[in-house]
MARMAR-659635 format. One line per 2 residues: their letters; for each residue x negated, y, z negated of N, C-alpha, C. Coordinates in nm, 3 decimals. Layout:
BEGIN
A = X:Y:Z:X:Y:Z:X:Y:Z  ...
% end
This chain:
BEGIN
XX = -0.084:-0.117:0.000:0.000:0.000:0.000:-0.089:0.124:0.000  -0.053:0.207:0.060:-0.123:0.346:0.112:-0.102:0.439:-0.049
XX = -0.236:0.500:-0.074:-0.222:0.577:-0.197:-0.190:0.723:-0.134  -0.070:0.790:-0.177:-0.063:0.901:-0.148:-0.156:1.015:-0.217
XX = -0.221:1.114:-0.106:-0.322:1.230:-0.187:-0.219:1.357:-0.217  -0.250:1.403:-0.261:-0.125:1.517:-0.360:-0.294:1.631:-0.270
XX = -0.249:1.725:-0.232:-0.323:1.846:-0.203:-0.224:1.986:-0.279  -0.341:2.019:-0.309:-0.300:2.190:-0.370:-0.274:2.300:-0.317
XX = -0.171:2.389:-0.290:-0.190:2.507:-0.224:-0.297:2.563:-0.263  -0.384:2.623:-0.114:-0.476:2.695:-0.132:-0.445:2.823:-0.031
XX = -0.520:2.913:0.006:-0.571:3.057:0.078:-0.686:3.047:0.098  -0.656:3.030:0.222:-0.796:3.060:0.288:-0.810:3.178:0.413
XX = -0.959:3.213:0.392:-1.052:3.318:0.493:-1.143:3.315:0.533  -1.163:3.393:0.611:-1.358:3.375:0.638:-1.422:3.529:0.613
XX = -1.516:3.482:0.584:-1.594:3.625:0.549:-1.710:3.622:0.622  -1.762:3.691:0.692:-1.904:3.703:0.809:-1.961:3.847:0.733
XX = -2.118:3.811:0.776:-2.219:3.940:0.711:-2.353:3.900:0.808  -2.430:3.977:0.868:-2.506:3.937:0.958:-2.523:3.783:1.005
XX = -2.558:3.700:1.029:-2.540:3.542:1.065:-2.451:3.488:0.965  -2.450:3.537:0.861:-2.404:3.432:0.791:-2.235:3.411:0.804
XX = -2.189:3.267:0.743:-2.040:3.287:0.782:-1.977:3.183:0.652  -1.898:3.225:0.593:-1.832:3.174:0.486:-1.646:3.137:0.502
XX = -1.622:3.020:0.481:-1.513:2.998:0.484:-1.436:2.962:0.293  -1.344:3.052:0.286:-1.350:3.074:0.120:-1.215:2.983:0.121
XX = -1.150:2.977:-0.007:-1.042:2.867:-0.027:-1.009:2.899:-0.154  -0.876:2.986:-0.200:-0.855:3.036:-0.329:-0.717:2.904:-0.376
XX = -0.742:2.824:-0.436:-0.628:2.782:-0.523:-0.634:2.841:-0.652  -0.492:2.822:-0.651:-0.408:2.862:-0.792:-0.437:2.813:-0.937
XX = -0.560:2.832:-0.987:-0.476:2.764:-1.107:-0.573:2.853:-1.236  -0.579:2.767:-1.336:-0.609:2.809:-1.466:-0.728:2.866:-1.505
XX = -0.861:2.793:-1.434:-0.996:2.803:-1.447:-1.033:2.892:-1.358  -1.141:2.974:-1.389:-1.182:3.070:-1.291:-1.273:3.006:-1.255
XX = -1.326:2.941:-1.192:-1.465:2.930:-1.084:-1.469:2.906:-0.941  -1.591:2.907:-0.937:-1.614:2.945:-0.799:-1.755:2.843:-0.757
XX = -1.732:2.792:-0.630:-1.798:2.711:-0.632:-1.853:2.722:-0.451  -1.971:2.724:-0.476:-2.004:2.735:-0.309:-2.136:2.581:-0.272
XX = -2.084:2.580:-0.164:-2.120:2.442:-0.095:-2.187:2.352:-0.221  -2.092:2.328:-0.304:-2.036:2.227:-0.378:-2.124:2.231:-0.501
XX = -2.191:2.318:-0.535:-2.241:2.393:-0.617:-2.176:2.498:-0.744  -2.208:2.529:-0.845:-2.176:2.630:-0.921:-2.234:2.761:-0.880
XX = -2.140:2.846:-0.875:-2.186:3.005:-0.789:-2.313:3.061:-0.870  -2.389:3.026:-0.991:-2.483:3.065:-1.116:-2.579:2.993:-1.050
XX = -2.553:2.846:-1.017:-2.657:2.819:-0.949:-2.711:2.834:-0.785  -2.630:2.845:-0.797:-2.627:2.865:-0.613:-2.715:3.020:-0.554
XX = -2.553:3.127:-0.617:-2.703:3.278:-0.614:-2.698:3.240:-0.788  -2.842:3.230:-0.783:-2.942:3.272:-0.964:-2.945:3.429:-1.016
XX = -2.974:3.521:-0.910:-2.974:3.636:-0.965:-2.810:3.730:-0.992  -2.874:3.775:-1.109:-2.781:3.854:-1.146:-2.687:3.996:-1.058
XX = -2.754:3.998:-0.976:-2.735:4.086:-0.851:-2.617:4.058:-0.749  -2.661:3.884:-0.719:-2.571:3.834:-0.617:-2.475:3.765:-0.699
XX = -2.454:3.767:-0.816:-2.313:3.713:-0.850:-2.215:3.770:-0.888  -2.290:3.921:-0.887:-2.213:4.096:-0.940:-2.149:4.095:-0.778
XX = -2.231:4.082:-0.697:-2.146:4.100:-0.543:-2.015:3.976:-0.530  -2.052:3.819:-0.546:-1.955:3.752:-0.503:-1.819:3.794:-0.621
XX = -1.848:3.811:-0.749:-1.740:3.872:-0.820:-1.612:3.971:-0.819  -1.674:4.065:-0.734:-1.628:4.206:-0.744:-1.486:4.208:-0.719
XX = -1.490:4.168:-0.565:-1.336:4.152:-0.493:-1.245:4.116:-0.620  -1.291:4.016:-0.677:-1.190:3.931:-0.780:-1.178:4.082:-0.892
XX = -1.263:4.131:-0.995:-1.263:4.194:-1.051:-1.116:4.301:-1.006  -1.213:4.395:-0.886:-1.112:4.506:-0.837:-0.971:4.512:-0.851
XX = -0.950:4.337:-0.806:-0.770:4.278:-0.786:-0.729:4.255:-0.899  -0.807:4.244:-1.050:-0.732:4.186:-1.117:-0.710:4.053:-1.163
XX = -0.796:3.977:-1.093:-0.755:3.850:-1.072:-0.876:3.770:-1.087  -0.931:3.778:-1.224:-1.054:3.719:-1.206:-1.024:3.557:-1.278
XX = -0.886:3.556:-1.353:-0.868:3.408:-1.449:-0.752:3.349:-1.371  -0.739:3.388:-1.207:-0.615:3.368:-1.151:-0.640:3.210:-1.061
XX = -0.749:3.207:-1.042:-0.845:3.186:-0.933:-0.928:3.084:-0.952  -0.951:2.947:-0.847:-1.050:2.876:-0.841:-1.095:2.877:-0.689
XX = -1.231:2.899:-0.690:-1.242:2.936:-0.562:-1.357:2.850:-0.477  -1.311:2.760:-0.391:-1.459:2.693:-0.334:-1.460:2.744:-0.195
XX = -1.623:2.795:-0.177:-1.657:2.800:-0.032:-1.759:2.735:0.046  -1.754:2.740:0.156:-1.865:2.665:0.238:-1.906:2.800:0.302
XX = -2.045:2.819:0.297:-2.120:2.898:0.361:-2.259:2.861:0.448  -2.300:2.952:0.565:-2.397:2.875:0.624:-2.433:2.984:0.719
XX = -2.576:2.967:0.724:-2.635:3.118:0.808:-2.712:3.237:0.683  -2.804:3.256:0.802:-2.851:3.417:0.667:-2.897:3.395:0.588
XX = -2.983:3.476:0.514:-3.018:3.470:0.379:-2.938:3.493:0.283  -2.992:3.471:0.133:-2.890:3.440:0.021:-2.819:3.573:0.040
XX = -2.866:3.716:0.011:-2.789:3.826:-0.015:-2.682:3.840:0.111  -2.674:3.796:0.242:-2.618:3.815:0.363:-2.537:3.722:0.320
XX = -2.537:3.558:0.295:-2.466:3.502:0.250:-2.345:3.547:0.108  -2.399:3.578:0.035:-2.316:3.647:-0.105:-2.256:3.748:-0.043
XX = -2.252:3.848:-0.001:-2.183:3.964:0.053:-2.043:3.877:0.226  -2.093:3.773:0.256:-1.973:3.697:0.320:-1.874:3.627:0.249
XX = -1.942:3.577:0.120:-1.867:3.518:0.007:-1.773:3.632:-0.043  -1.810:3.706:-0.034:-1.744:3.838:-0.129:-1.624:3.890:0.001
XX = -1.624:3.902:0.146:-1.626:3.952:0.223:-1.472:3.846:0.271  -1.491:3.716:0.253:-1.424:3.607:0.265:-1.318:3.606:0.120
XX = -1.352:3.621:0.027:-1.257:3.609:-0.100:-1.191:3.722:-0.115  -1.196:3.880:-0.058:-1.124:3.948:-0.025:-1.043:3.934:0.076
XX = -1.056:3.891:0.161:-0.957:3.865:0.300:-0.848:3.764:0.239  -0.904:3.638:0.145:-0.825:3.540:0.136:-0.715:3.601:0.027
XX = -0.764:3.685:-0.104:-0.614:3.758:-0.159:-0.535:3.844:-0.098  -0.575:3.895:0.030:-0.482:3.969:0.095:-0.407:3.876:0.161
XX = -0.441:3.739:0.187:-0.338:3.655:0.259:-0.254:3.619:0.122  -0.334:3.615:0.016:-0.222:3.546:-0.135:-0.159:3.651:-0.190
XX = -0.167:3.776:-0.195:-0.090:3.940:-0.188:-0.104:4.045:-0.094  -0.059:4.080:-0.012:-0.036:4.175:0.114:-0.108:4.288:-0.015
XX = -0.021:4.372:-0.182:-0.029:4.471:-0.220:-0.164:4.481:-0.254  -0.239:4.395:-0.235:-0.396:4.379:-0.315:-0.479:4.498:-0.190
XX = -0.424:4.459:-0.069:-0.491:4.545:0.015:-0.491:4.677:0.008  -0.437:4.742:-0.013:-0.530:4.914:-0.010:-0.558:4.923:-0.140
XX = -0.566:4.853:-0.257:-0.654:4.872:-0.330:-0.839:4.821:-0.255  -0.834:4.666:-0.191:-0.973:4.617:-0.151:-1.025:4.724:-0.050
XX = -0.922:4.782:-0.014:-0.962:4.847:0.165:-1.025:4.987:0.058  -0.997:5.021:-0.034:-1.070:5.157:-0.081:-1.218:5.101:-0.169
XX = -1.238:5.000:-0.256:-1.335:4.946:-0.250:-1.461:4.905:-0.181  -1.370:4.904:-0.037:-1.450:4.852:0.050:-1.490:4.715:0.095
XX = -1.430:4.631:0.062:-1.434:4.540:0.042:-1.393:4.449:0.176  -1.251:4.502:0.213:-1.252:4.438:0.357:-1.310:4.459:0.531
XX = -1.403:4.528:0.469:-1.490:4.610:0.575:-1.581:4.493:0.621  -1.589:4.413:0.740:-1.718:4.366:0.781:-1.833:4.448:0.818
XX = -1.918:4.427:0.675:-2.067:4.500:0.769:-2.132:4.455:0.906  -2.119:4.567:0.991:-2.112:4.505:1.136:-2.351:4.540:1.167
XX = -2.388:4.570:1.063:-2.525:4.603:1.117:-2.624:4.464:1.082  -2.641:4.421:1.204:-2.751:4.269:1.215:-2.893:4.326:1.330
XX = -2.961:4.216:1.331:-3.058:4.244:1.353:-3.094:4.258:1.510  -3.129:4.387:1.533:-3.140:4.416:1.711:-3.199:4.316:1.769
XX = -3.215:4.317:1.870:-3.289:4.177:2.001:-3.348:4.254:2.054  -3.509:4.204:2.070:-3.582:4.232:2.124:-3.601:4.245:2.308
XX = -3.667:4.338:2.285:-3.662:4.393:2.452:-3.789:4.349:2.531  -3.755:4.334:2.663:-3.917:4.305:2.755:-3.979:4.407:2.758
XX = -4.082:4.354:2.724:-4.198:4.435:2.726:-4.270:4.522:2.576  -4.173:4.478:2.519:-4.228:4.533:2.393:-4.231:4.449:2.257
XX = -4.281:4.458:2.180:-4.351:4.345:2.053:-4.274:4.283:1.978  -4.152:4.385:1.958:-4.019:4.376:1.858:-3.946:4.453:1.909
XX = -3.841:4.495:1.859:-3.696:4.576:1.891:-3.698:4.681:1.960  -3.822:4.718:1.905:-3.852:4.888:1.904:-3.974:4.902:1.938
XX = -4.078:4.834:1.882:-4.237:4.820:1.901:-4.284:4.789:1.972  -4.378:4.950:2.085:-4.421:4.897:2.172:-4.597:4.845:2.174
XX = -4.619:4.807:2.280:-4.769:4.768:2.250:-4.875:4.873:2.250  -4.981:4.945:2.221:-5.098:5.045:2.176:-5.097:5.100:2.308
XX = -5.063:5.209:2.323:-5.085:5.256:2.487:-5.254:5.306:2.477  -5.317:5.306:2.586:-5.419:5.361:2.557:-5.427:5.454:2.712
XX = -5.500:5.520:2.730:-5.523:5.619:2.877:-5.633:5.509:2.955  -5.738:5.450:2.922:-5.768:5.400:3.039:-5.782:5.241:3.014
% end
């Protein structure tokens, strides 16, 4: 006999920040955590810096004991990554409250930072850098 799986309502988003790309997943319930690619968010970002960023959204809304939150993230470095986490868990309470939004949108919060890293051009070293001109 087939065991039936019971699934939880969740909310989900994605959050993007230069390469990186995060798909977030807010269920409902009692415990606040947050958990990224199957990890504890403390261990995952260590510094105190990047867990003030994946927090915030939650803070701003209100909703920091509302919330269990797992994401999969991938691309970028850690801080590019944490700021998609953050970027992704705002999008996903505006799908779980429409009114949360112009509070996040004045925060800033649902803003994709759109500045990544230029591509290099022919003929020159890097983006911008060209090679030592000399006269003869």
């Amino acid at each position: 006999m087939a065991e039936k799986k019971t699934t939880k309502k969740y909310f989900e988003a994605v959050g993007r920040r230069k390469t990186s790309s995060a798909r977030v997943r807010l269920f409902e319930a009692t415990k606040n955590a947050i958990s990224v690619n199957d990890k504890e968010s403390a261990v995952y970002f260590p510094t105190r810096e990047l867990q003030t960023v994946i927090h915030k959204p939650l803070e701003d809304s209100k909703s920091e004991t509302r919330f269990e939150v797992t994401v999969k993230v991938s691309g970028g470095g850690s801080h590019s990554q944490a700021e998609a986490v953050a970027h992704g868990i705002s999008r996903a309470l505006v799908v779980y409250n429409g009114e949360l939004r112009d509070n996040l949108k004045k925060s800033g919060h649902l803003k994709r930072d759109p500045r990544s890293k230029e591509r290099r051009k022919f003929g020159l070293k890097k983006a911008r850098k060209a090679p030592q001109w000399s006269k003869r």
